[in-house]
MDTraj code that builds the backbone (N, CA, C; nanometers):
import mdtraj as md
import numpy as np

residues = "UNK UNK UNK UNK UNK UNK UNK UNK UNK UNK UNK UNK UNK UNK UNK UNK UNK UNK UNK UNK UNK UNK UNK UNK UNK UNK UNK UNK UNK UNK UNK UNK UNK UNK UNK UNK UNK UNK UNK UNK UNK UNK UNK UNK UNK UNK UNK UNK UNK UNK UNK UNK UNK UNK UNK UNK UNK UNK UNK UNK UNK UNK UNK UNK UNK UNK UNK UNK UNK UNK UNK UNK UNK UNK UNK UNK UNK UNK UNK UNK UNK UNK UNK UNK UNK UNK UNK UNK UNK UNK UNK UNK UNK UNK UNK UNK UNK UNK UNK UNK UNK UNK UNK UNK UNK UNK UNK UNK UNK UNK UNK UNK UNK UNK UNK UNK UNK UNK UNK UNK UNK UNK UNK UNK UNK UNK UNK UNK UNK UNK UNK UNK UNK UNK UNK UNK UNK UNK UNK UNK UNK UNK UNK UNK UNK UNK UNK UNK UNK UNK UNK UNK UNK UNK UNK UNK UNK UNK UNK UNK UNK UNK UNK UNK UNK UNK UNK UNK UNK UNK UNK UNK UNK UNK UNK UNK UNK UNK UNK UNK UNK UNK UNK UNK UNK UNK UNK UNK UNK UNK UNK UNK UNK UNK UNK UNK UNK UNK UNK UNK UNK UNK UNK UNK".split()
xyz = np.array([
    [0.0829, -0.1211, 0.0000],
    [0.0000, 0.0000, 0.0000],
    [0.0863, 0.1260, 0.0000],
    [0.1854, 0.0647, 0.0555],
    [0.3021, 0.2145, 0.0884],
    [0.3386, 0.2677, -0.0856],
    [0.4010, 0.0992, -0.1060],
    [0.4694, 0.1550, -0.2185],
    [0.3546, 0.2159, -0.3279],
    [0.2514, 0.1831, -0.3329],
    [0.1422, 0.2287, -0.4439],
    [0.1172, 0.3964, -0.4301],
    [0.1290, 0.4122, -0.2950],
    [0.1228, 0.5333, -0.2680],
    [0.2170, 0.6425, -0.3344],
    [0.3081, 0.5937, -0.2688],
    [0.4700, 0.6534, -0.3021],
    [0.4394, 0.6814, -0.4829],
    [0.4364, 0.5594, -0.5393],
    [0.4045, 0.5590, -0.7170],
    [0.2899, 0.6582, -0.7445],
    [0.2129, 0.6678, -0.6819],
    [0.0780, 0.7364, -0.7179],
    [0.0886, 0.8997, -0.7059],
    [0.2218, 0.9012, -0.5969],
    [0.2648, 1.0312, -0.5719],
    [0.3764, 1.1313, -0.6763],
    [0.4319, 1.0139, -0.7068],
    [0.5270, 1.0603, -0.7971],
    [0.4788, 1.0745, -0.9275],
    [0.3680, 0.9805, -0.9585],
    [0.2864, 1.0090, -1.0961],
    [0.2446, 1.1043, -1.1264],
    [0.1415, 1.1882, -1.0583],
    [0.1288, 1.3120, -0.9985],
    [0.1594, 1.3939, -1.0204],
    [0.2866, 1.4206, -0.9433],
    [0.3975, 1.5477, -0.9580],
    [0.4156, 1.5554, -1.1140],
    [0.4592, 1.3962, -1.1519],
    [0.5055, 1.4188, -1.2818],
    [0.3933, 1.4782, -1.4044],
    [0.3009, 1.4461, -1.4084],
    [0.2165, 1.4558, -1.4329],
    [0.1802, 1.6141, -1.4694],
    [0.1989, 1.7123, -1.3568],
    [0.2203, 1.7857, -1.3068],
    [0.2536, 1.8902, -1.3925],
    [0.4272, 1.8321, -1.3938],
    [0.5010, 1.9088, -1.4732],
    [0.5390, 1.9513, -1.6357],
    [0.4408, 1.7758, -1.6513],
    [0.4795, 1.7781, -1.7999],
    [0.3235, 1.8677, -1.9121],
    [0.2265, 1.8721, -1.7955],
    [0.1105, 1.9085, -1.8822],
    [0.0430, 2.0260, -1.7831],
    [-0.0293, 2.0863, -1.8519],
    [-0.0861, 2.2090, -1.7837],
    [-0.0106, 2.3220, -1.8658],
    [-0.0653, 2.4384, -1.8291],
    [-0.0041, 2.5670, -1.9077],
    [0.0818, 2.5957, -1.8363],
    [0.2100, 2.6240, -1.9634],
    [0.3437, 2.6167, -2.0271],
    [0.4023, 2.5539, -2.0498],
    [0.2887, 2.4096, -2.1094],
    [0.3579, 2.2943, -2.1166],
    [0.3873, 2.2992, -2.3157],
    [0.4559, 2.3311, -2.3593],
    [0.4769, 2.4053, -2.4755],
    [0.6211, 2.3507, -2.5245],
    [0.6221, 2.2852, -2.6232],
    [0.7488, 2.2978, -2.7590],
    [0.7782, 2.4278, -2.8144],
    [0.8735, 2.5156, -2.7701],
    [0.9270, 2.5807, -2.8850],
    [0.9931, 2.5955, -2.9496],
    [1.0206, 2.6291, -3.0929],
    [1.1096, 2.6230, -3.2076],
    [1.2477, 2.6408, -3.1731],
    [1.3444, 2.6150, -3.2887],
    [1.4413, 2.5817, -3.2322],
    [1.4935, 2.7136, -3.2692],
    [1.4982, 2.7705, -3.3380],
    [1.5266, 2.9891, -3.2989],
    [1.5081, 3.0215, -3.1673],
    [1.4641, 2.9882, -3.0841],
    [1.4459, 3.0770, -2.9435],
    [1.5599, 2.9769, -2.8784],
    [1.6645, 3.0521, -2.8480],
    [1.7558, 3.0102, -2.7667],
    [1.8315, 3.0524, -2.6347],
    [1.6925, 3.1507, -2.5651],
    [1.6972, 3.1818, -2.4504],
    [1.5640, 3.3024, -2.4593],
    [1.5120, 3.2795, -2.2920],
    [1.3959, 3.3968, -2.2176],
    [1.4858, 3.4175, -2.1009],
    [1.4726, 3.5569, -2.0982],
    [1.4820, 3.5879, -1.9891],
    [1.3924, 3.6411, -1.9255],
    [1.3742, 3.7016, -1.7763],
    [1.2842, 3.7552, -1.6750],
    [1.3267, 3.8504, -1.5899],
    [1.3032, 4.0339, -1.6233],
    [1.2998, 4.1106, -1.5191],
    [1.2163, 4.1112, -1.4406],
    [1.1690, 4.1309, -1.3080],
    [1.0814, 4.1195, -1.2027],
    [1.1370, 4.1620, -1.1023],
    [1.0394, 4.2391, -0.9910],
    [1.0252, 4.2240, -0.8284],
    [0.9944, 4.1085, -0.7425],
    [1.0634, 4.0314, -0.6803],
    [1.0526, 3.9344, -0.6243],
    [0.9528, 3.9124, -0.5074],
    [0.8991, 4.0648, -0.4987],
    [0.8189, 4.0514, -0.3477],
    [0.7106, 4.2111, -0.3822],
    [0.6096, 4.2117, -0.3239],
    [0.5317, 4.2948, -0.3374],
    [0.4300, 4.2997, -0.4636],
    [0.3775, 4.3840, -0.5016],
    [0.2179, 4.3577, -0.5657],
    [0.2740, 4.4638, -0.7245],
    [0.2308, 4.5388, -0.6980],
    [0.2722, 4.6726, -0.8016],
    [0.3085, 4.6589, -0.9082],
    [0.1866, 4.5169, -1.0053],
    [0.2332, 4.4971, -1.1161],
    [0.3071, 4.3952, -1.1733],
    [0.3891, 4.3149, -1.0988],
    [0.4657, 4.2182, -1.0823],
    [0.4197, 4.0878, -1.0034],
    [0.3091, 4.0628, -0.9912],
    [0.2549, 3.9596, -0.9332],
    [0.2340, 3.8272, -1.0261],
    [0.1837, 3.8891, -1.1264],
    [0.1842, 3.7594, -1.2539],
    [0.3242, 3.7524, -1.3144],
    [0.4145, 3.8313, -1.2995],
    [0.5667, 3.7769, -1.3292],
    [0.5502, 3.6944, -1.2842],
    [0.5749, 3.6689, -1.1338],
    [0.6349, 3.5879, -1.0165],
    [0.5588, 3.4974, -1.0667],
    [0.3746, 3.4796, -1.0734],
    [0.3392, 3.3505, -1.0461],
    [0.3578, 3.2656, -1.2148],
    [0.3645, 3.3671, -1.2932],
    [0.4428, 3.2945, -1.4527],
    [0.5834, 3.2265, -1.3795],
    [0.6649, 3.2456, -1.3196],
    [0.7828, 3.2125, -1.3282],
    [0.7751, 3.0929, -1.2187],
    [0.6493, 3.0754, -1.0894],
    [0.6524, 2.9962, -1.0970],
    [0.5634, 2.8517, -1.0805],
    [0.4950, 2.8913, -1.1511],
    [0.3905, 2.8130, -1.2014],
    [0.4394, 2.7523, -1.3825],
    [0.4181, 2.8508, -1.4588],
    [0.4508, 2.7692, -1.6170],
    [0.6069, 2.7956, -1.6283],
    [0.6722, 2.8380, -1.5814],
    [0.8642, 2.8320, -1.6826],
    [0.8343, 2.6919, -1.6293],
    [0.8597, 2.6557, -1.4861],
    [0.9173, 2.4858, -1.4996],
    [0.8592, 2.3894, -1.5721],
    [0.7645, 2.4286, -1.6183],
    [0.6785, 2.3394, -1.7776],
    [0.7262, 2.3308, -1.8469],
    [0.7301, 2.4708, -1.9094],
    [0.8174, 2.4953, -2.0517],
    [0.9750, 2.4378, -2.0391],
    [1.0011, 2.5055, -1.9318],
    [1.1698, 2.4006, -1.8909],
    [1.1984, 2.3063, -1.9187],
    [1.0997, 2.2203, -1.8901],
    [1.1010, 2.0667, -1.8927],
    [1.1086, 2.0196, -2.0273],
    [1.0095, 2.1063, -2.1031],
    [0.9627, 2.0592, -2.2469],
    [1.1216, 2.0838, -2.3551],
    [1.1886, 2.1978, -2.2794],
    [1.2742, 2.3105, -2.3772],
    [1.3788, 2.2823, -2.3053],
    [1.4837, 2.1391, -2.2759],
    [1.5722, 2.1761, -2.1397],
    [1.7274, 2.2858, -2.2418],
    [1.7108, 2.2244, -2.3642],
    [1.7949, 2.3017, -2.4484],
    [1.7835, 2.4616, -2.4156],
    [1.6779, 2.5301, -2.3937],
    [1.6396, 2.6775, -2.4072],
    [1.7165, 2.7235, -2.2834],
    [1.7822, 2.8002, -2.2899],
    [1.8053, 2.8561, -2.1268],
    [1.7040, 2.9901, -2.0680],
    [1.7140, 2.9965, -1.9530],
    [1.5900, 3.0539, -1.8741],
    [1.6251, 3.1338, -1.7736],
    [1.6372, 3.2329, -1.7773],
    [1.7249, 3.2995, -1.6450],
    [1.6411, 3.4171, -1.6113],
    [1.6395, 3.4013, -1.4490],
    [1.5440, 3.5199, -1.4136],
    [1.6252, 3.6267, -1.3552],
    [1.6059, 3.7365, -1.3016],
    [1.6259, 3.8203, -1.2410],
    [1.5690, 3.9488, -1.1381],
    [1.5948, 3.8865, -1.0056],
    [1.5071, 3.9259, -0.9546],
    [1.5021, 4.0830, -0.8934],
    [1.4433, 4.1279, -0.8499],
    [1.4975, 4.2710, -0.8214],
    [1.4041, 4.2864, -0.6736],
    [1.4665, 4.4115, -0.6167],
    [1.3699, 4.4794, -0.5224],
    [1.3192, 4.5952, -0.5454],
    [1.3247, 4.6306, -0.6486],
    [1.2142, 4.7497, -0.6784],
    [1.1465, 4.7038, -0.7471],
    [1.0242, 4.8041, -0.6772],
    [0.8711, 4.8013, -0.7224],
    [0.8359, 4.8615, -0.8822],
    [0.9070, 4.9527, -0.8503],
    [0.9321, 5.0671, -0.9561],
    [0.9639, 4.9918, -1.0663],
    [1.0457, 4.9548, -1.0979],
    [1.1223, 4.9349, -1.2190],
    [1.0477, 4.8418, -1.3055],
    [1.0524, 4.8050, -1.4587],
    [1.0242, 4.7112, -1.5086],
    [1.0010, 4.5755, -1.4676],
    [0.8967, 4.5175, -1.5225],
    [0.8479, 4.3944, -1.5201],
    [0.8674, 4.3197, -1.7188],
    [1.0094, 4.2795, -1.7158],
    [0.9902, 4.2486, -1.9099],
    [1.0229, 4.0972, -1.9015],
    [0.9947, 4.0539, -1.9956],
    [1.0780, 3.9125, -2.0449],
    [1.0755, 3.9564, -2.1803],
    [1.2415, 3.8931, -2.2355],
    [1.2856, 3.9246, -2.3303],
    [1.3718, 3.7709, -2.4037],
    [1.3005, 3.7359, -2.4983],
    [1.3085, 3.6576, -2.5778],
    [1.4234, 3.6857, -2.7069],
    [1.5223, 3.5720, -2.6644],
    [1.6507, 3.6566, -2.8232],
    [1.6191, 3.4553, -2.8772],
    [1.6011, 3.5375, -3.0007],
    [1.6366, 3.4247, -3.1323],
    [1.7630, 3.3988, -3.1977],
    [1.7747, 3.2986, -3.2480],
    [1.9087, 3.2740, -3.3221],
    [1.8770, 3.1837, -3.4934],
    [1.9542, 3.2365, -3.5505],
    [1.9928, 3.2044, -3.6665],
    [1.9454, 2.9833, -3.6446],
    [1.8202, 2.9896, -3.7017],
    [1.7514, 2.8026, -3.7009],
    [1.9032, 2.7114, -3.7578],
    [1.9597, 2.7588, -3.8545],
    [2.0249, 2.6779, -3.9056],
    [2.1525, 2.6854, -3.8038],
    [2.1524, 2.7269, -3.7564],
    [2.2619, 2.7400, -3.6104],
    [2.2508, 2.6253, -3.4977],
    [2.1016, 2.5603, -3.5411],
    [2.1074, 2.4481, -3.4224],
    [2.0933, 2.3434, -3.4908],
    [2.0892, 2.2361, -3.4087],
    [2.1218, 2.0824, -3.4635],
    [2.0285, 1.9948, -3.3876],
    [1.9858, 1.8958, -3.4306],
    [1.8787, 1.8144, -3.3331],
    [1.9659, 1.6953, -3.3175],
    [1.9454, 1.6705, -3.1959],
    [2.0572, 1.5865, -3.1265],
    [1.9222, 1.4666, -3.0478],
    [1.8067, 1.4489, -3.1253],
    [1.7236, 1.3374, -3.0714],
    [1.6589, 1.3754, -2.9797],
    [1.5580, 1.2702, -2.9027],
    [1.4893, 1.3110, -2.8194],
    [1.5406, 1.2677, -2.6360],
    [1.5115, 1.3559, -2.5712],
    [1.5745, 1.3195, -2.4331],
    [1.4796, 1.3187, -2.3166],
    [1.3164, 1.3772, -2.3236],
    [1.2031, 1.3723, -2.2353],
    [1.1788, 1.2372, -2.2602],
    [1.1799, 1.2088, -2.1051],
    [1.0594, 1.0678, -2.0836],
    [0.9274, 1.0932, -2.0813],
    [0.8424, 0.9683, -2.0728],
    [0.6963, 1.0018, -2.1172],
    [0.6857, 0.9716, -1.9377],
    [0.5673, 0.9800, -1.8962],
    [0.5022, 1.0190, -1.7467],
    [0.5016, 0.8481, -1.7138],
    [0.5054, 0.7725, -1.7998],
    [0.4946, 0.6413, -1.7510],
    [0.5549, 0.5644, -1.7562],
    [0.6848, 0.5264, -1.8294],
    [0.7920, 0.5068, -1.8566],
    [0.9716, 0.5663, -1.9015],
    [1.0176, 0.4799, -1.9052],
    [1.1663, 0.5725, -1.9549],
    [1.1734, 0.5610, -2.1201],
    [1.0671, 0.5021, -2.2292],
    [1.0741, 0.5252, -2.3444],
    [1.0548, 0.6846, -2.3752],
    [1.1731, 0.7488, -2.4415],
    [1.1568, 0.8624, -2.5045],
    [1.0208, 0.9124, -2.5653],
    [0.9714, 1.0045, -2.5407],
    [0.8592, 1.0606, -2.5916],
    [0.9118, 1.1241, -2.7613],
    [0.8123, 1.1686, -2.8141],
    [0.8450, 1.2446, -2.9240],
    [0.8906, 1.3990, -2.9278],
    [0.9357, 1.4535, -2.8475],
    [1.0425, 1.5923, -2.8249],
    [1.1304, 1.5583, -2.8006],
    [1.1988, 1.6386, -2.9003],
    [1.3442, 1.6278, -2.9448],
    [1.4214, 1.7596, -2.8983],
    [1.5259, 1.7212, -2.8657],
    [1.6166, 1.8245, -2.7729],
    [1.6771, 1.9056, -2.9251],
    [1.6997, 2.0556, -2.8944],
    [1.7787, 2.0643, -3.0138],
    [1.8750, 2.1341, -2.8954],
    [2.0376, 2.1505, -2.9842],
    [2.1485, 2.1632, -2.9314],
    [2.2133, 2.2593, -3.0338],
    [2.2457, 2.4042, -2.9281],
    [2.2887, 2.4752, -3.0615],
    [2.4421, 2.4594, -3.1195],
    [2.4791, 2.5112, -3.2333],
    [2.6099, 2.5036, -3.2696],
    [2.7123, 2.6038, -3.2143],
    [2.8292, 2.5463, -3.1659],
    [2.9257, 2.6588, -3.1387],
    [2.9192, 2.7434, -3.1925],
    [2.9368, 2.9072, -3.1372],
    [2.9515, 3.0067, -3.2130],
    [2.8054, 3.0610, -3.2269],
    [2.7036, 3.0068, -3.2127],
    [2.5760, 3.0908, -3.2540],
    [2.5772, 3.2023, -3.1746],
    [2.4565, 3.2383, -3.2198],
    [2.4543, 3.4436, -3.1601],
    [2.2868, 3.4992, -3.1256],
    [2.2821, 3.6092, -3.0960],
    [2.1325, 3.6330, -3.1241],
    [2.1113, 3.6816, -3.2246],
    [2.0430, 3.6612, -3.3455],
    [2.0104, 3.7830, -3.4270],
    [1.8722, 3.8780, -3.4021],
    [1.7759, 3.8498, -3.3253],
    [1.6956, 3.9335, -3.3050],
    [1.6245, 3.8564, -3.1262],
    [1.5431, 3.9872, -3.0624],
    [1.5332, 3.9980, -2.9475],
    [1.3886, 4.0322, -2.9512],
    [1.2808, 3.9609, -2.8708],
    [1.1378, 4.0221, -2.8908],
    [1.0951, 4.0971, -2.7333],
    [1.0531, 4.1438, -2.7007],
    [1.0199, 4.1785, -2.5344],
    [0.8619, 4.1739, -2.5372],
    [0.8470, 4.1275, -2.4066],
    [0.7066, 4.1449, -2.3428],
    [0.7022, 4.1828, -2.2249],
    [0.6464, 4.3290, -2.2177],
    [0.5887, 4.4058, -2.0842],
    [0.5086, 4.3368, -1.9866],
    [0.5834, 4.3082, -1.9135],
    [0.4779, 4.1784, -1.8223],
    [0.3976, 4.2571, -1.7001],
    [0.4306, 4.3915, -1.6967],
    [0.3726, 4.4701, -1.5515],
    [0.2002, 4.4403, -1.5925],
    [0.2035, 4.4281, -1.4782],
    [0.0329, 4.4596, -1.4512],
    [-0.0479, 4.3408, -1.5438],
    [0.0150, 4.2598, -1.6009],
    [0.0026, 4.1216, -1.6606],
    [-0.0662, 4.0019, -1.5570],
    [-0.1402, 3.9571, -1.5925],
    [-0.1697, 3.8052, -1.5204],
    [-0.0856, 3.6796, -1.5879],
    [-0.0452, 3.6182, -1.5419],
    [0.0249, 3.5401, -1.5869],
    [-0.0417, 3.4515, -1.6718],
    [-0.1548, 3.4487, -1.6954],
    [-0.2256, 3.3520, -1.8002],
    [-0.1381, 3.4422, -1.9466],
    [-0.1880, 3.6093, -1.9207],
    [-0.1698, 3.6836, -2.0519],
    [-0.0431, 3.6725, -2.0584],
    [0.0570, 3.6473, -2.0135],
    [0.2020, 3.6537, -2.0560],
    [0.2418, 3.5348, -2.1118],
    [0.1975, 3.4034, -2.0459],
    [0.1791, 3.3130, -2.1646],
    [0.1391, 3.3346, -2.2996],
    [0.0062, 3.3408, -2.2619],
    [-0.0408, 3.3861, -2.4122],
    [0.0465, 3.4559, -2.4938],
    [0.1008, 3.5790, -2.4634],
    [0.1842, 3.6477, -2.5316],
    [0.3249, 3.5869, -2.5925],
    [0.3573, 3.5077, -2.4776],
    [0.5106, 3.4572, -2.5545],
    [0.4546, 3.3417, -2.6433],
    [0.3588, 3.2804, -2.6354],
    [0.3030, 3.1244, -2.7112],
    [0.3000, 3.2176, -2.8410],
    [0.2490, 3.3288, -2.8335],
    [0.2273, 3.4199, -2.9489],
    [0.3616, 3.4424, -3.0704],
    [0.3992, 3.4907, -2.9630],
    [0.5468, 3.5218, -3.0180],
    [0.6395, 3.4040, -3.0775],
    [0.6589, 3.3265, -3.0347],
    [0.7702, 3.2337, -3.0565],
    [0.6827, 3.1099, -3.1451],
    [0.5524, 3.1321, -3.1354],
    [0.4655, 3.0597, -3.2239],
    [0.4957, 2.8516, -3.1515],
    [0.4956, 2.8694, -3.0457],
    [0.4893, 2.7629, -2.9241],
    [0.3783, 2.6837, -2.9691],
    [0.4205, 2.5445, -2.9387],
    [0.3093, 2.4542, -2.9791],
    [0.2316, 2.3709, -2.8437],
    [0.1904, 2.4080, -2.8109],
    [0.1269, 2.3541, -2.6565],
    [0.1331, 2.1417, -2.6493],
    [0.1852, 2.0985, -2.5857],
    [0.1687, 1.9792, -2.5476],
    [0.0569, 1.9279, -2.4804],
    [-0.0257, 1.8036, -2.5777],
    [-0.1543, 1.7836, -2.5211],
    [-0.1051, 1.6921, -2.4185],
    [-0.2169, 1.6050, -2.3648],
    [-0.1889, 1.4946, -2.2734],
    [-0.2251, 1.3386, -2.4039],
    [-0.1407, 1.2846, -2.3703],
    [-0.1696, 1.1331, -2.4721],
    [-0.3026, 1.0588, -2.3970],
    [-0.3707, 0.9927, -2.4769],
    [-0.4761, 0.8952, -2.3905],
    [-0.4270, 0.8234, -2.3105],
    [-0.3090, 0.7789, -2.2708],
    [-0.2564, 0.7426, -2.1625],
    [-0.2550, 0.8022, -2.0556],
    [-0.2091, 0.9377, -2.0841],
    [-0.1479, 1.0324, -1.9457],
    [-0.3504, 1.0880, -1.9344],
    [-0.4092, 1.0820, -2.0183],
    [-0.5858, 1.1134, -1.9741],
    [-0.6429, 1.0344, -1.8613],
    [-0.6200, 0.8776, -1.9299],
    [-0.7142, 0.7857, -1.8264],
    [-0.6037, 0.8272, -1.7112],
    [-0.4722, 0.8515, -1.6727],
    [-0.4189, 0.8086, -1.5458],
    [-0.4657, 0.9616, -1.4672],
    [-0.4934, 1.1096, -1.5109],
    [-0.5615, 1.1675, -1.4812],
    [-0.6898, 1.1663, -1.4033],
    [-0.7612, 1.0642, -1.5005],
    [-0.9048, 1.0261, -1.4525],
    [-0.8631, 0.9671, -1.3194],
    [-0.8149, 0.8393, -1.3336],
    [-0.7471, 0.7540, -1.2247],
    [-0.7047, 0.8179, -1.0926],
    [-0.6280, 0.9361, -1.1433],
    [-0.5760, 1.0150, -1.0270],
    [-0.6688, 1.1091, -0.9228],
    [-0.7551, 1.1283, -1.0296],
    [-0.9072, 1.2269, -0.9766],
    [-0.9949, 1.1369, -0.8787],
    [-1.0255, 1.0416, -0.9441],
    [-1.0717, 0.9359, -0.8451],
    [-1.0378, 0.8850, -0.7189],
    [-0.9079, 0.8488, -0.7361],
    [-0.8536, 0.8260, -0.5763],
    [-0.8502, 0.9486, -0.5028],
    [-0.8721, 1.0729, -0.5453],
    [-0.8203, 1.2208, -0.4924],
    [-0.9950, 1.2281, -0.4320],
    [-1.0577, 1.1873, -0.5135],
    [-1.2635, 1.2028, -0.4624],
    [-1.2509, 1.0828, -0.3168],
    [-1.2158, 0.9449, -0.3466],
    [-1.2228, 0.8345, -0.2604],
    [-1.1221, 0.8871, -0.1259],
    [-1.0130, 0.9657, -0.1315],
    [-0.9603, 1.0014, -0.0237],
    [-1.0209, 1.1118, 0.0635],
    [-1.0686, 1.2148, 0.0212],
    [-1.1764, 1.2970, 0.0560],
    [-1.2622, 1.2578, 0.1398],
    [-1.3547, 1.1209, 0.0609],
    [-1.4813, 1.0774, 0.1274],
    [-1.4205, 0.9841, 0.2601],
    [-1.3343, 0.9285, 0.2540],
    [-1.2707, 0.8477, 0.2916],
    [-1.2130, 0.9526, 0.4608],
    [-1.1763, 1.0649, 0.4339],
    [-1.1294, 1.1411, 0.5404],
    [-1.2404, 1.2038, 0.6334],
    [-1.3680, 1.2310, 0.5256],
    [-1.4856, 1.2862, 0.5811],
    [-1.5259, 1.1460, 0.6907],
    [-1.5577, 1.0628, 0.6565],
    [-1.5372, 0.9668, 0.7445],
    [-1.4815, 0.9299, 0.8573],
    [-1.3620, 0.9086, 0.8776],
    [-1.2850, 0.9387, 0.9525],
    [-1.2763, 1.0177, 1.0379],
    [-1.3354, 1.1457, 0.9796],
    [-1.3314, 1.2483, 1.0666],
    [-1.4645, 1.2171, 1.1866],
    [-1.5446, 1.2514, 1.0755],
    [-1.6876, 1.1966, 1.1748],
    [-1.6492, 1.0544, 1.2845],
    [-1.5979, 0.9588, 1.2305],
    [-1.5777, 0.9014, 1.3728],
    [-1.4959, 0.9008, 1.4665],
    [-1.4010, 1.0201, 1.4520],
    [-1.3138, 1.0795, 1.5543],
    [-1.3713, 1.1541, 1.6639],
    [-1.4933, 1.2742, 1.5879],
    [-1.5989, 1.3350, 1.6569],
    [-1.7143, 1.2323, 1.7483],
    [-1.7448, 1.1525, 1.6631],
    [-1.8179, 1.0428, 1.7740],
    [-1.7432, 1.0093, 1.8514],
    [-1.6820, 0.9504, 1.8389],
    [-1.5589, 0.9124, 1.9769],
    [-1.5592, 0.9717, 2.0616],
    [-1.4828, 1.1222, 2.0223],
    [-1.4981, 1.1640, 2.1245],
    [-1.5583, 1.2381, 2.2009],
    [-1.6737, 1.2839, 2.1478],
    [-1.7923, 1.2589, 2.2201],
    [-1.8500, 1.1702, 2.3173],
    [-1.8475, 1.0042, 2.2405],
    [-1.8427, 0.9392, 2.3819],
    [-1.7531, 0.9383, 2.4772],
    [-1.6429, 0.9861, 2.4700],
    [-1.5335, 0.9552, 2.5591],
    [-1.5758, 1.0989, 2.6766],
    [-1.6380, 1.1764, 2.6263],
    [-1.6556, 1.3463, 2.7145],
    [-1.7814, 1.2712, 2.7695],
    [-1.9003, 1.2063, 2.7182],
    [-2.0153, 1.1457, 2.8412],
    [-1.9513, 1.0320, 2.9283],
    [-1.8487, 0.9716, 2.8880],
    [-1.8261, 0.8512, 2.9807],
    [-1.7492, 0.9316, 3.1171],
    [-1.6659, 1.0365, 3.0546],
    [-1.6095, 1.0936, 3.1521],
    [-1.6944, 1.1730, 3.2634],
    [-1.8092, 1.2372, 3.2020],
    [-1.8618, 1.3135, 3.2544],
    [-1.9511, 1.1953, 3.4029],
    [-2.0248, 1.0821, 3.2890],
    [-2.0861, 0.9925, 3.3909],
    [-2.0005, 0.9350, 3.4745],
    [-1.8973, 0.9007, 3.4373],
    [-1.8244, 0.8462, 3.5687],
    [-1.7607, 0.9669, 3.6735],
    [-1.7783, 1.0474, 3.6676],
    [-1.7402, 1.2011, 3.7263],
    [-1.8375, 1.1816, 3.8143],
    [-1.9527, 1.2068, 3.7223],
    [-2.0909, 1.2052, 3.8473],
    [-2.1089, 1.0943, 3.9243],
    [-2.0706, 0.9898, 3.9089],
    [-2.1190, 0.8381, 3.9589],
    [-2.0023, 0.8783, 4.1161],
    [-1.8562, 0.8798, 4.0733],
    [-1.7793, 0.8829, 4.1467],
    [-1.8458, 1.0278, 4.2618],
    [-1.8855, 1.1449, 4.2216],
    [-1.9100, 1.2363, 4.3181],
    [-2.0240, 1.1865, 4.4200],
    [-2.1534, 1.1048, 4.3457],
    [-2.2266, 1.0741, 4.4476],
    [-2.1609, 0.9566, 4.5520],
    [-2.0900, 0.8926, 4.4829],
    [-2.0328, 0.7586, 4.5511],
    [-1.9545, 0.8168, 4.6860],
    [-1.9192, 0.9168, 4.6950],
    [-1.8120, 1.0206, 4.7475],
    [-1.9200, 1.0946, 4.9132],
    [-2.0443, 1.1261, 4.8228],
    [-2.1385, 1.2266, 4.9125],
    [-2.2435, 1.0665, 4.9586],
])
top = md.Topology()
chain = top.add_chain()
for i, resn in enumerate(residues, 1):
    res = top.add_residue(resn, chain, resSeq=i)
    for name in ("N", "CA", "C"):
        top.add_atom(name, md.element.get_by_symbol(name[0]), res)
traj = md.Trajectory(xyz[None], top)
């Protein structure tokens, strides 16, 4: 039971990471995002933060070739950008695929690309992320870089379903539980109480 657990947990996570929004292929021209941001406070910069960390480790996963570098700041003030530099396509090389699929160690169909020594940026796109929700800044870079979103396979669906289910059965399962913790001890506060009283008259 342990170990099913443990598996069921890690499915999950994985699960997790590989699907949901910013779970995205992008082309092999984008060969780095970066991220200006405030690391703390409201003022515009709130959907940075929760873009950076909620969907980059998606896209990460999908893109481990892409590099990703944030930068965090303490002013409020200042810009909120991510800035996207492209490179010359014929500059990279596909070197096969290196993501596992959620259920095994057979390679999925994304393919790592690997750029060539010497590449460069030739052009740079920016997106104003202040005052952005992080749904729209997705949107915006999926826009830009023309990102292909990763569905879930009918595999990784039913184990979804699967996963939803035990997540409903643990629920009901706790509601339960709970309630007969509350009965309990409930009886345990009248037994105390009656033997309280039994013992005081026994006493007088």
């Amino acid at each position: 039971m342990v170990k099913l657990l443990k598996r069921m947990a890690k499915l999950r996570t994985l699960l997790a990471i590989r699907l949901g929004p910013g779970a995205a292929i992008l082309p092999s021209e984008v060969r780095l995002i970066h991220m200006d941001f405030a690391m703390a406070g409201k003022d515009g910069h709130k959907g940075s933060r929760l873009f950076w960390r909620k969907y980059l480790p998606r896209m990460k996963y999908h893109n481990p070739a892409v590099s990703m570098t944030v930068n965090g700041t303490a002013s409020l003030e200042g810009p909120a950008l991510m800035t996207i530099h492209f490179t010359d396509p014929t500059s990279v090389v596909n070197v096969g695929s290196a993501v596992s699929s959620a259920t095994d160690s057979t390679p999925s169909s994304i393919s790592v690309v690997k750029p060539i020594s010497g590449h460069s940026t030739i052009r740079t796109e920016t997106i104003d992320m202040k005052n952005r929700q992080e749904s729209e800044i997705l949107e915006r870079l999926m826009s830009i870089t023309k990102a292909k979103p990763v569905n879930a396979t009918p595999e990784e669906i039913d184990q979804l379903k699967d996963l939803e289910a035990r997540r409903i059965l643990s629920e009901k399962d706790a509601k339960i539980n709970q309630i007969f913790r509350e009965k309990k001890k409930r009886a345990e506060t009248i037994f105390k109480q009656a033997t309280g009283e039994l013992t005081a008259k026994l006493e007088g």
